[in-house]
TILOTOR-712305 format. One record per residue: residue in three letters; x, y, z of N, C-alpha, C in turn. Coordinates in Angstrom, 1 decimal. Layout:
<bator><res>ALA</res><n_px>X</n_px><n_py>Y</n_py><n_pz>Z</n_pz><ca_px>X</ca_px><ca_py>Y</ca_py><ca_pz>Z</ca_pz><c_px>X</c_px><c_py>Y</c_py><c_pz>Z</c_pz></bator>
...
//
This chain:
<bator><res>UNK</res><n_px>0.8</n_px><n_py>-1.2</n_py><n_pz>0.0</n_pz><ca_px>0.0</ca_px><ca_py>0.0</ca_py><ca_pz>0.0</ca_pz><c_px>0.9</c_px><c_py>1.2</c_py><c_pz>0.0</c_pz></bator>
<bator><res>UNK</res><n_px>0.7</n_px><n_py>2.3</n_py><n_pz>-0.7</n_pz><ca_px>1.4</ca_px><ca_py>3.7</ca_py><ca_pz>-1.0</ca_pz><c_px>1.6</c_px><c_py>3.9</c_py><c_pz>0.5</c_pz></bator>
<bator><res>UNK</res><n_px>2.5</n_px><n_py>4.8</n_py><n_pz>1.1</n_pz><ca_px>2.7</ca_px><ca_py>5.4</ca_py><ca_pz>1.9</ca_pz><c_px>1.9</c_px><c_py>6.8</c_py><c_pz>1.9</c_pz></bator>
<bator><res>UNK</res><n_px>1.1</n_px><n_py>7.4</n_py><n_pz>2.5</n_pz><ca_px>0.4</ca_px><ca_py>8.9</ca_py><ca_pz>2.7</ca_pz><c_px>0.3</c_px><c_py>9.8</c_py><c_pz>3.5</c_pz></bator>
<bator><res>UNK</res><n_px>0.9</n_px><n_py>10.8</n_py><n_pz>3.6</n_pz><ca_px>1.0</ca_px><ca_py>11.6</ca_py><ca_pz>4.4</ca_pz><c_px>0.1</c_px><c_py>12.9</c_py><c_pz>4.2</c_pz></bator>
<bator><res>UNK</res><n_px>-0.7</n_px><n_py>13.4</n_py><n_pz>5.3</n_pz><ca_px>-1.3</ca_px><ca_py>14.6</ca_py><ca_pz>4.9</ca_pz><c_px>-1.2</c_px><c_py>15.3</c_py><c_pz>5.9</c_pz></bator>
<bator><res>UNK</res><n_px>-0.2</n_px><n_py>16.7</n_py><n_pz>5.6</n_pz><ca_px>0.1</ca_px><ca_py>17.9</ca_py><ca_pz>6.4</ca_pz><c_px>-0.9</c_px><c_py>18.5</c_py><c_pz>6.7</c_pz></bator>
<bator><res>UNK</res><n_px>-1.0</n_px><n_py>19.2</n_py><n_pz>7.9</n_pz><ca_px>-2.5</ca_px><ca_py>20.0</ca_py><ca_pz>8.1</ca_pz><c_px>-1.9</c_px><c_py>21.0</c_py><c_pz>9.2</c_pz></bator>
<bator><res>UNK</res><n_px>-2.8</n_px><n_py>22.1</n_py><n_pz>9.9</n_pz><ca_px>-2.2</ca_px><ca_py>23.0</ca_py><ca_pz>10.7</ca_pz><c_px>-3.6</c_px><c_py>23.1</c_py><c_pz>11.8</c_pz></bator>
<bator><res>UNK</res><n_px>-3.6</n_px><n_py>23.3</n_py><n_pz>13.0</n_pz><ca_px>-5.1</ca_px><ca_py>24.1</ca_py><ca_pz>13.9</ca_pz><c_px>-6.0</c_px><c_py>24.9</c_py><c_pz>13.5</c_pz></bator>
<bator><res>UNK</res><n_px>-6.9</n_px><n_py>24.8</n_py><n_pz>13.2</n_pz><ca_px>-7.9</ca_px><ca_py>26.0</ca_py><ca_pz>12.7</ca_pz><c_px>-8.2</c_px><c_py>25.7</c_py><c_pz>11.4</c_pz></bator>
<bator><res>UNK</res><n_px>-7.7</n_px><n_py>25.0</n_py><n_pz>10.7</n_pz><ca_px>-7.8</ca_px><ca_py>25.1</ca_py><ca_pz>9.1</ca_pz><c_px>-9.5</c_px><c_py>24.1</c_py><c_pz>8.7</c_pz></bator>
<bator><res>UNK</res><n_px>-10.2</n_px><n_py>24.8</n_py><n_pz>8.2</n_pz><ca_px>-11.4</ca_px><ca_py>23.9</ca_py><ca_pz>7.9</ca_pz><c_px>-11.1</c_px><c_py>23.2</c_py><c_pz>6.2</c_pz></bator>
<bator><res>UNK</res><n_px>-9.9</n_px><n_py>23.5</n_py><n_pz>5.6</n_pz><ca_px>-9.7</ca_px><ca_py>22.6</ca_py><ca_pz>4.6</ca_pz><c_px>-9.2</c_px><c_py>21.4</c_py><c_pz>4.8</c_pz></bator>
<bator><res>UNK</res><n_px>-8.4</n_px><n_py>21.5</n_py><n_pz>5.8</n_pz><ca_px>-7.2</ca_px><ca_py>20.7</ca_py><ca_pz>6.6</ca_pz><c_px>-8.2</c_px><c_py>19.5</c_py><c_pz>6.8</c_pz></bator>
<bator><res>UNK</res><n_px>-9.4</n_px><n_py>19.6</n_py><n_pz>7.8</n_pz><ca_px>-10.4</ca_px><ca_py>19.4</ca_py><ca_pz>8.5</ca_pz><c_px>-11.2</c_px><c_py>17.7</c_py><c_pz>7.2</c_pz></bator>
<bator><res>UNK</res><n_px>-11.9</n_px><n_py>19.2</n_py><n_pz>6.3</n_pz><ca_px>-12.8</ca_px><ca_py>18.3</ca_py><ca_pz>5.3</ca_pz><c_px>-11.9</c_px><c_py>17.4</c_py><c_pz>5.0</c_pz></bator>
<bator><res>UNK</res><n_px>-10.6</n_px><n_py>17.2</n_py><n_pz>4.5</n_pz><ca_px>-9.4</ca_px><ca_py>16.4</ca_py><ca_pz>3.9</ca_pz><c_px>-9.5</c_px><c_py>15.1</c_py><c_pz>4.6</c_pz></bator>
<bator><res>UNK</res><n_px>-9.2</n_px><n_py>15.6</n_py><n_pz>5.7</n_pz><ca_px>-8.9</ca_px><ca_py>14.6</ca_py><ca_pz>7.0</ca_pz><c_px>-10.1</c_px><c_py>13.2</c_py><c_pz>6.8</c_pz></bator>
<bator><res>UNK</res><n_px>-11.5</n_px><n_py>14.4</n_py><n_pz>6.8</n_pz><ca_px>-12.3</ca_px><ca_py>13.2</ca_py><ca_pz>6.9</ca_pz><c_px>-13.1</c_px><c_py>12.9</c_py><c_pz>5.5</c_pz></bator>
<bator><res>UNK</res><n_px>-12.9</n_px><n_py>13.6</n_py><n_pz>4.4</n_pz><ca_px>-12.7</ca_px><ca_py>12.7</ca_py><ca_pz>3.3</ca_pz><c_px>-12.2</c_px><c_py>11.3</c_py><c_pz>3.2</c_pz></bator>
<bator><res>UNK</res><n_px>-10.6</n_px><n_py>11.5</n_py><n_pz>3.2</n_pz><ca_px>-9.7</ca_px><ca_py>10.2</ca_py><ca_pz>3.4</ca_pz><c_px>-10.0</c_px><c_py>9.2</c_py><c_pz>4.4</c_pz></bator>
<bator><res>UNK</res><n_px>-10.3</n_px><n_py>9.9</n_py><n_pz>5.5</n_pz><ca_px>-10.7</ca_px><ca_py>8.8</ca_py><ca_pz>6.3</ca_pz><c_px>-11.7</c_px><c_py>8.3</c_py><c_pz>5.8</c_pz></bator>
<bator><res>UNK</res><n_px>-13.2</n_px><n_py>8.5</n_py><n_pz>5.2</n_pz><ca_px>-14.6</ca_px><ca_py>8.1</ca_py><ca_pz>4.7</ca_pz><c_px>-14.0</c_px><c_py>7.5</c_py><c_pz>4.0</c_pz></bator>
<bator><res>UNK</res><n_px>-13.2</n_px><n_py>7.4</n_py><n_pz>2.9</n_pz><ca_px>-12.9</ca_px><ca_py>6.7</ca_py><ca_pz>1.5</ca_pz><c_px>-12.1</c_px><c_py>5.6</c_py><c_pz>2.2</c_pz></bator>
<bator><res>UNK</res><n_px>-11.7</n_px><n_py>5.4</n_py><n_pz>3.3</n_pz><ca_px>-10.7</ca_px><ca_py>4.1</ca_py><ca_pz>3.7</ca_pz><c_px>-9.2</c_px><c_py>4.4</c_py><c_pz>4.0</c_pz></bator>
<bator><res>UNK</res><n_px>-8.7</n_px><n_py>5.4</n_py><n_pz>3.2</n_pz><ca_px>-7.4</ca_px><ca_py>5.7</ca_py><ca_pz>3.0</ca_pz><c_px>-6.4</c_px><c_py>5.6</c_py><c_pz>4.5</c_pz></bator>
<bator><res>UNK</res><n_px>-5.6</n_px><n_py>5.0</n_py><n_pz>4.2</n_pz><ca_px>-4.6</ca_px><ca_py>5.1</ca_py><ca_pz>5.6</ca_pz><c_px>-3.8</c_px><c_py>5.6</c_py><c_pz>5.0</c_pz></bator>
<bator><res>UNK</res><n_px>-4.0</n_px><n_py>6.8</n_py><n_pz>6.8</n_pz><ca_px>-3.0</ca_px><ca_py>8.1</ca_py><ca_pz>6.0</ca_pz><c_px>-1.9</c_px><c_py>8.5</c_py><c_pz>7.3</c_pz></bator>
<bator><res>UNK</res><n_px>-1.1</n_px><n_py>9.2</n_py><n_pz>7.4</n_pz><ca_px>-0.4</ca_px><ca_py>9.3</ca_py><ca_pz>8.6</ca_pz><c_px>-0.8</c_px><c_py>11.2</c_py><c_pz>8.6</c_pz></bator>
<bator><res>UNK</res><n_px>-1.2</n_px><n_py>11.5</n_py><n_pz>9.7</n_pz><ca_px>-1.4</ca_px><ca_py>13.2</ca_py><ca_pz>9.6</ca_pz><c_px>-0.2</c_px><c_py>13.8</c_py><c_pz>10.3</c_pz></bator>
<bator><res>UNK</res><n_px>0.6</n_px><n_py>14.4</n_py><n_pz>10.1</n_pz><ca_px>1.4</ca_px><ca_py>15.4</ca_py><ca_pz>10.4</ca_pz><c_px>1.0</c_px><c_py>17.1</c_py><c_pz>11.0</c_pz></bator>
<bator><res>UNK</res><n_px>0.5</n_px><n_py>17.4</n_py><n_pz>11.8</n_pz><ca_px>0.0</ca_px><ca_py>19.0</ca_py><ca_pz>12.2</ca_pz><c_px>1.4</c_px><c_py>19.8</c_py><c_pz>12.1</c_pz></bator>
<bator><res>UNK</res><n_px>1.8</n_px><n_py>20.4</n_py><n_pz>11.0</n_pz><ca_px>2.7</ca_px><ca_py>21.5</ca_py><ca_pz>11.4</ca_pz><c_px>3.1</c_px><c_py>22.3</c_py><c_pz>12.3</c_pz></bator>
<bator><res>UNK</res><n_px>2.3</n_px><n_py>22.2</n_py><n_pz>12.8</n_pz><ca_px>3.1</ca_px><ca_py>23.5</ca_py><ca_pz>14.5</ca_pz><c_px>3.2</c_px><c_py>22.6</c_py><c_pz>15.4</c_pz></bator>
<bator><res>UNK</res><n_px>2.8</n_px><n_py>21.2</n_py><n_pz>15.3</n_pz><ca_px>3.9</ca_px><ca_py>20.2</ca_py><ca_pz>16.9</ca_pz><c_px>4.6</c_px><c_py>19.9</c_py><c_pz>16.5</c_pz></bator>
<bator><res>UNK</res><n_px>5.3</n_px><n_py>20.1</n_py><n_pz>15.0</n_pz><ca_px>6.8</ca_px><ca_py>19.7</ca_py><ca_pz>15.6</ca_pz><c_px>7.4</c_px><c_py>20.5</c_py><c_pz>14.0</c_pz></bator>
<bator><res>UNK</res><n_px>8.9</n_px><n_py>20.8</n_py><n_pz>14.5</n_pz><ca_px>9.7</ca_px><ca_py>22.0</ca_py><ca_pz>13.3</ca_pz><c_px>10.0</c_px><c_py>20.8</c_py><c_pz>12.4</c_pz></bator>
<bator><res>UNK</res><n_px>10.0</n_px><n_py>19.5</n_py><n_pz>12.7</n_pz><ca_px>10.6</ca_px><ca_py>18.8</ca_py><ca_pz>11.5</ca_pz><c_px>9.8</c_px><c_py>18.5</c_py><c_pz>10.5</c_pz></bator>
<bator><res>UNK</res><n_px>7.7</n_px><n_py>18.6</n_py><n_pz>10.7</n_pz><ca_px>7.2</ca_px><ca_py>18.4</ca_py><ca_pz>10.0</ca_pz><c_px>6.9</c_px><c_py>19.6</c_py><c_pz>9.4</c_pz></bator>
<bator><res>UNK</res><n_px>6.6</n_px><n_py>20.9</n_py><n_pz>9.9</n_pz><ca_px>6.6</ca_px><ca_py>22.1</ca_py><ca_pz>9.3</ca_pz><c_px>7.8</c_px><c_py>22.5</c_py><c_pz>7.8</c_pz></bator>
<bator><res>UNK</res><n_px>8.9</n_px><n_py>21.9</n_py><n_pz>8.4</n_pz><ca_px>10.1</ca_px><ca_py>22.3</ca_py><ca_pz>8.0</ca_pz><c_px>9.7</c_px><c_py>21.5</c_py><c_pz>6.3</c_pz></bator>
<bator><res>UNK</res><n_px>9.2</n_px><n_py>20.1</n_py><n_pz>6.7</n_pz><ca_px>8.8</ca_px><ca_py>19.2</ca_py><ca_pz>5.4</ca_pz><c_px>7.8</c_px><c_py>19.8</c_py><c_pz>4.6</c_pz></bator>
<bator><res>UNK</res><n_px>7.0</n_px><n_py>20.4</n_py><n_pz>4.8</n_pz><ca_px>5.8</ca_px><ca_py>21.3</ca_py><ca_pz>4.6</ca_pz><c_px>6.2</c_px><c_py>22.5</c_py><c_pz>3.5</c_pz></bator>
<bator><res>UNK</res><n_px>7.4</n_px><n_py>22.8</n_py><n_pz>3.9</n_pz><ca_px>8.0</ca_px><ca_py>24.4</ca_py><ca_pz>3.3</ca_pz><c_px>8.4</c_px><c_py>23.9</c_py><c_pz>1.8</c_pz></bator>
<bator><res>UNK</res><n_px>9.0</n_px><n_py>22.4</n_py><n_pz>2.3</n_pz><ca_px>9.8</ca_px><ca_py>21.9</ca_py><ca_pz>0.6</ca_pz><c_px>8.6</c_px><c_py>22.2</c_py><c_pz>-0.4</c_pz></bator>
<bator><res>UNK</res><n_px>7.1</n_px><n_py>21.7</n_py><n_pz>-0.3</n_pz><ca_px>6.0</ca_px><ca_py>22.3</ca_py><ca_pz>-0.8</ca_pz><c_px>5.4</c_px><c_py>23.1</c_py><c_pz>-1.0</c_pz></bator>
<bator><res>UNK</res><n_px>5.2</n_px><n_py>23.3</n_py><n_pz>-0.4</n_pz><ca_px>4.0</ca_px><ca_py>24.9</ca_py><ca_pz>-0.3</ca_pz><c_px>3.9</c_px><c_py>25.9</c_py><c_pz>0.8</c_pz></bator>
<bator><res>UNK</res><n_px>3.5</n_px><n_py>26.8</n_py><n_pz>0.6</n_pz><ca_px>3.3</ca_px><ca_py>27.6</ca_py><ca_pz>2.4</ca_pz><c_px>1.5</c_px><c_py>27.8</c_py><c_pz>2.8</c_pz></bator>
<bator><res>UNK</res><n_px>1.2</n_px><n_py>26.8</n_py><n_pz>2.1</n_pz><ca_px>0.0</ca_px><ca_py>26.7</ca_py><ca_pz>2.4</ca_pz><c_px>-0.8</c_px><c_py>24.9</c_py><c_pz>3.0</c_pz></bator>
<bator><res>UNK</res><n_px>-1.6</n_px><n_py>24.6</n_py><n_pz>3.7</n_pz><ca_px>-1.8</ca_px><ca_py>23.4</ca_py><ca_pz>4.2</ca_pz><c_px>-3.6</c_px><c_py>23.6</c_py><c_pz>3.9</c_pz></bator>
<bator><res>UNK</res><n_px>-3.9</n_px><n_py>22.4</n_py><n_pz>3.4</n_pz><ca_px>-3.0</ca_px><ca_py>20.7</ca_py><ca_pz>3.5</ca_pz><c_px>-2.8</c_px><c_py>20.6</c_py><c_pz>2.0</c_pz></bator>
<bator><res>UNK</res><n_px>-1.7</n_px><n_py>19.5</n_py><n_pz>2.5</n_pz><ca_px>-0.9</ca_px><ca_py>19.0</ca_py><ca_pz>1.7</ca_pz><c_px>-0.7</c_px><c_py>17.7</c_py><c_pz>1.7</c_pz></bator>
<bator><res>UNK</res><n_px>-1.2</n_px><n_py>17.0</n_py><n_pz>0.2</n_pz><ca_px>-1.2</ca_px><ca_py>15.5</ca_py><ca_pz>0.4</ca_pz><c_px>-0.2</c_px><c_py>14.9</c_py><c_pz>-0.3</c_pz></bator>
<bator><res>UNK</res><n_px>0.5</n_px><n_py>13.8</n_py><n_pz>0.4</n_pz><ca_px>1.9</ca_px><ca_py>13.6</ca_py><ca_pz>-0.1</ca_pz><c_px>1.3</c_px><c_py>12.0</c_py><c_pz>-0.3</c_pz></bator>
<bator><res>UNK</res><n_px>1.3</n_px><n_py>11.4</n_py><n_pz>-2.2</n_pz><ca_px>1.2</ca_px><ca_py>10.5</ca_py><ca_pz>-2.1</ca_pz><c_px>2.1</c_px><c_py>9.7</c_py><c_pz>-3.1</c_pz></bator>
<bator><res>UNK</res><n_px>2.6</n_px><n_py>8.9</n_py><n_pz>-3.1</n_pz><ca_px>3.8</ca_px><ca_py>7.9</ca_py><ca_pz>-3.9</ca_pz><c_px>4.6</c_px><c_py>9.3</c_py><c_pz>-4.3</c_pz></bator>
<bator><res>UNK</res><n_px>4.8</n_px><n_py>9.7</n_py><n_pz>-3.2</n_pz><ca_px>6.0</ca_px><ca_py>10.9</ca_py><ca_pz>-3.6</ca_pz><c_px>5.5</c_px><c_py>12.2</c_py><c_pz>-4.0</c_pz></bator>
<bator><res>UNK</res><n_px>4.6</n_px><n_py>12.3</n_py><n_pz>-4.4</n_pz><ca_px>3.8</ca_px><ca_py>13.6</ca_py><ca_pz>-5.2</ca_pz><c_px>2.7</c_px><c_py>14.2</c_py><c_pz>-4.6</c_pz></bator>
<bator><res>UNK</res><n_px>3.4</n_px><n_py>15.5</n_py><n_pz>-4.3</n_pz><ca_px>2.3</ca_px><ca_py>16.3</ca_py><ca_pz>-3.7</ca_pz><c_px>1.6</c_px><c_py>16.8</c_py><c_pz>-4.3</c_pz></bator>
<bator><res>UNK</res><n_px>0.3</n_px><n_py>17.4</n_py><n_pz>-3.4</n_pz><ca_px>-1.2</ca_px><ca_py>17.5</ca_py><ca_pz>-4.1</ca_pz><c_px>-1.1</c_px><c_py>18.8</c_py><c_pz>-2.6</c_pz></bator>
<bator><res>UNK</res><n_px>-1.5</n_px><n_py>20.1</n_py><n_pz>-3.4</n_pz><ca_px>-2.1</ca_px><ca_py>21.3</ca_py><ca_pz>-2.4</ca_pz><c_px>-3.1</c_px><c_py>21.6</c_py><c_pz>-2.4</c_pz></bator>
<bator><res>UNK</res><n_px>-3.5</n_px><n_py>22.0</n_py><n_pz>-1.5</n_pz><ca_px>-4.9</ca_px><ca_py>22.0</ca_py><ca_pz>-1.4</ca_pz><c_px>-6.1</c_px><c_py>20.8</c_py><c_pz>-1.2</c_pz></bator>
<bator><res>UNK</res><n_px>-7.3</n_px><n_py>21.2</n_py><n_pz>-1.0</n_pz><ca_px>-8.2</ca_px><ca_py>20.1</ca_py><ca_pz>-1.2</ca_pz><c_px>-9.6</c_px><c_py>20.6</c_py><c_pz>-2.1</c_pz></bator>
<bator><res>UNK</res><n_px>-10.1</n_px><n_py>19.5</n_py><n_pz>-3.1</n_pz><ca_px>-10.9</ca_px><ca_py>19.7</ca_py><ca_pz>-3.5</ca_pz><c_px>-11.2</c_px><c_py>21.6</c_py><c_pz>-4.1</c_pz></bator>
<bator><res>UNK</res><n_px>-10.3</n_px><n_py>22.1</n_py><n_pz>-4.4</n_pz><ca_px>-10.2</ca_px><ca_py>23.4</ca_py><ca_pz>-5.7</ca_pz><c_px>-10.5</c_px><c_py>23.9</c_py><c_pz>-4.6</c_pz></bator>
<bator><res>UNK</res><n_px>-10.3</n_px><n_py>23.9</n_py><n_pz>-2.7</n_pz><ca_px>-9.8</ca_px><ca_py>25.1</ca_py><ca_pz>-2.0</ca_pz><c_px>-8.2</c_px><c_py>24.9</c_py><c_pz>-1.2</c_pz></bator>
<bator><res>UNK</res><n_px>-7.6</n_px><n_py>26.2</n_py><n_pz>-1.4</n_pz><ca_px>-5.9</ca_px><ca_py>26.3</ca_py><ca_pz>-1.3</ca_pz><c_px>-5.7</c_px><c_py>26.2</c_py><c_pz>0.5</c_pz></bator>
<bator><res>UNK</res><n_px>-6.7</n_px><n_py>26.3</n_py><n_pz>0.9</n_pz><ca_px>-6.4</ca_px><ca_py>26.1</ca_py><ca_pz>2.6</ca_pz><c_px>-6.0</c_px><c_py>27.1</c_py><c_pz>3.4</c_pz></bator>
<bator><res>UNK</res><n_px>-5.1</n_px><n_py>26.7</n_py><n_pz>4.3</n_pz><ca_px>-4.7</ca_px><ca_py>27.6</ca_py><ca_pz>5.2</ca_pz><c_px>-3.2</c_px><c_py>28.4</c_py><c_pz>5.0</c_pz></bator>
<bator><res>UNK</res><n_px>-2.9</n_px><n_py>29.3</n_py><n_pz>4.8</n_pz><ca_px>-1.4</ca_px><ca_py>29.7</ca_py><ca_pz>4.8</ca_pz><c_px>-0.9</c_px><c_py>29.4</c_py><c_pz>5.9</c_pz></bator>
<bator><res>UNK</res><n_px>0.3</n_px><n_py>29.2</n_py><n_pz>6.2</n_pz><ca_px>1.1</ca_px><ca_py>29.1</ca_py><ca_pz>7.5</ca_pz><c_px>2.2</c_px><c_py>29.9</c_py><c_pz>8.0</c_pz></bator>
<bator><res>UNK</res><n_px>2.6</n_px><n_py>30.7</n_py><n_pz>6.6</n_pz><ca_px>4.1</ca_px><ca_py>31.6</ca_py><ca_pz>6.5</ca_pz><c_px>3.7</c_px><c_py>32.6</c_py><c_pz>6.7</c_pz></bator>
//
């Protein structure tokens, strides 16, 4: 199974719908929140300055569903 990661931040209601999209659809995903820790933020930056951000077989996807989310910078 792909590995998935999806960045997200506090307060973000894009972040939010994402979350439980993937979860409804089955998807096992690992969630990363950017402000508990600088190593996942820091991974965050290599993409975008905006969350969420879905990292899947390598390739990131910003935003969700044609909204850009939350800025974090």
């Amino acid at each position: 199974m792909p590995e998935v990661i999806l960045y997200t931040t506090t307060n973000c209601s894009t972040c939010d719908v994402a979350r439980d999209d993937l979860t409804a659809g089955g998807v096992d995903f690992e969630e990363r929140n950017i402000m508990s820790k600088q190593e996942w933020f820091d991974e965050a930056m290599l993409y975008s300055v905006s969350v969420p951000i879905l990292l899947r077989d390598g390739k990131a996807e910003v935003g969700w569903k044609g909204d850009h989310g939350c800025y974090f910078v």
